[in-house]
C-alpha positions in Angstrom: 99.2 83.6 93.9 102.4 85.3 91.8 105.3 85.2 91.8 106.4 89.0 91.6 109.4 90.3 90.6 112.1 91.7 93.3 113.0 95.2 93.4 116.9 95.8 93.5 118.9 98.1 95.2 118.5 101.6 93.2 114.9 101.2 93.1 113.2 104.9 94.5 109.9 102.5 96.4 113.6 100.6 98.4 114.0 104.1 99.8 110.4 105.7 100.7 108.8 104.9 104.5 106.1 102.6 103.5 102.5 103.9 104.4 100.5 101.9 107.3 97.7 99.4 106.5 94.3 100.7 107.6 92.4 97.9 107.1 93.6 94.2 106.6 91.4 92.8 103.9 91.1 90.4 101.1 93.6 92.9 99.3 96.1 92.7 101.9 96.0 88.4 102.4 96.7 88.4 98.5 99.7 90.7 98.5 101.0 88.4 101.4 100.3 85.1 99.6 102.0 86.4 96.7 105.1 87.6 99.0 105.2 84.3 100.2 105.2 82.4 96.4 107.8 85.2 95.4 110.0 84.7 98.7 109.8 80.9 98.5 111.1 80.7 94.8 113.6 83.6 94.9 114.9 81.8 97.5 114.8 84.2 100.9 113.9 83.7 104.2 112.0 87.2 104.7 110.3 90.0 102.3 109.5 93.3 102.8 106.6 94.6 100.4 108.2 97.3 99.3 110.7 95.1 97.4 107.7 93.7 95.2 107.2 97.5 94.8 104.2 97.9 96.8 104.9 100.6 99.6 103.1 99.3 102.4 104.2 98.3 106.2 103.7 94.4 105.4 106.5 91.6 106.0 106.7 88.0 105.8 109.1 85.6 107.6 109.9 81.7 108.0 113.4 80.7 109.8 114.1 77.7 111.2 113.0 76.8 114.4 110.3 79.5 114.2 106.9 79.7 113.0 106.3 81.5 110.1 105.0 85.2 110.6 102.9 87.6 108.2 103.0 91.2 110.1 101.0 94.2 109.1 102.5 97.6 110.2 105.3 96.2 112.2 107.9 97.6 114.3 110.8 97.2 117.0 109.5 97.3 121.0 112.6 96.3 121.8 115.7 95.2 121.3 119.0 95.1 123.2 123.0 93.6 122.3 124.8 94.1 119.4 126.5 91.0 117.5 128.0 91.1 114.5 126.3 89.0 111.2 126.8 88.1 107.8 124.1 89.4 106.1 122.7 89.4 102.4 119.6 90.6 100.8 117.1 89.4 98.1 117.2 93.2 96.5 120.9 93.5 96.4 122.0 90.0 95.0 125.3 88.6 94.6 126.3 90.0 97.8 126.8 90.1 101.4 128.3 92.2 104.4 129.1 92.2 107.7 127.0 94.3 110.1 125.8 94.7 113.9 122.7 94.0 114.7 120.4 93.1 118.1 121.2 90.1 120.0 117.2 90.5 121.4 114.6 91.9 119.1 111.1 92.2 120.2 108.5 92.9 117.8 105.2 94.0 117.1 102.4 93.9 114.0 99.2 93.3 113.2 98.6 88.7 112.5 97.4 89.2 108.6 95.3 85.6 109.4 93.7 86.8 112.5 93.7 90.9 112.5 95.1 90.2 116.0 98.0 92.3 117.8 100.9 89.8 117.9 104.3 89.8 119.3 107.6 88.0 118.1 110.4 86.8 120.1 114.1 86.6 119.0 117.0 86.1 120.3 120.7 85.6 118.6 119.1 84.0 115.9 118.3 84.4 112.3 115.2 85.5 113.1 116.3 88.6 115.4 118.0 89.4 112.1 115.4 89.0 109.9 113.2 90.8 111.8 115.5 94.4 112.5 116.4 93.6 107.9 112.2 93.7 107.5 111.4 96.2 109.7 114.6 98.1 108.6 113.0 97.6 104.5 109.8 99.4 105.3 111.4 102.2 106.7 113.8 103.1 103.4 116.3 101.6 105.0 119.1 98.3 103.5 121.6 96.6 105.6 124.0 98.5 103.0 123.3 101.3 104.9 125.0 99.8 107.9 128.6 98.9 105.7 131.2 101.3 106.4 131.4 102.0 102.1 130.8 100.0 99.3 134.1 98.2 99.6 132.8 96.5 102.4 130.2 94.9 100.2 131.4 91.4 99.9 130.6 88.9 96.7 129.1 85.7 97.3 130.8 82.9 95.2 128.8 80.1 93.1 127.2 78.9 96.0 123.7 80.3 96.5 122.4 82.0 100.0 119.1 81.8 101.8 119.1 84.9 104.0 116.6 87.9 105.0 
């Protein structure tokens, strides 16, 4: 495992769709192990594998209260409510802003583990965010994109945050 570094805000591979996983092999268990070592020490609750520059549909996750979830190819099913949160992100540090997001968030992917179909639950938790900020990552997309302008990009004080 390695500890990769994180890809910031700026960063062309933040802004690309990231190209589905064919097959989930050996390859694709080592790039999540390593998303997992680099998640754990930045510290995060969720990556996206385009932010370790590799543009491919692959997320990892571990909240509270949750189990921890390793999705290949993921997307949205569903998702309904809007409630505003205070979000943050590993590739824009020193930050946070305030945007809607899903009260319910349903989601699909591929288990990395099993090669199984699986499907996550959330509701009005942290991880119906960090699901929609995952997803949102290997689409090109940053919870910046959801501020109204970079004035509404709020920085963090001394104290670090764990968040998506």
């Amino acid at each position: 495992m390695a500890i990769l570094p994180i890809r910031r805000a700026g960063d062309p591979v933040l802004r690309e769709k990231a190209r589905r996983v064919r097959t989930v092999d050996s390859s694709v268990r080592k790039l999540v192990e390593d998303m997992w070592e680099t998640m754990y020490d930045a510290p995060g609750v969720g990556l996206a594998a385009p932010q370790i520059g590799v543009p491919l549909r692959v997320v990892v996750i571990e909240v509270p209260d949750h189990p921890r979830v390793a999705l290949v190819n993921p997307e949205i099913v569903k998702r309904s409510g809007t409630r505003q949160v205070d979000e943050g992100c590993l590739s824009v540090p020193g930050f946070r802003g305030e945007i809607v997001r899903s009260v319910k968030v349903l989601a699909k992917g591929v288990d990395v583990y099993t090669g199984k179909e699986v499907r996550v639950k959330a509701e009005n938790d942290l991880m119906a965010e960090a699901l929609e900020h995952e997803i949102d990552h290997v689409n090109g997309i940053l919870y910046i994109d959801y501020l109204p302008g970079p004035d509404a990009l709020i920085p963090l004080g001394d104290a670090p945050e764990v968040r998506p």
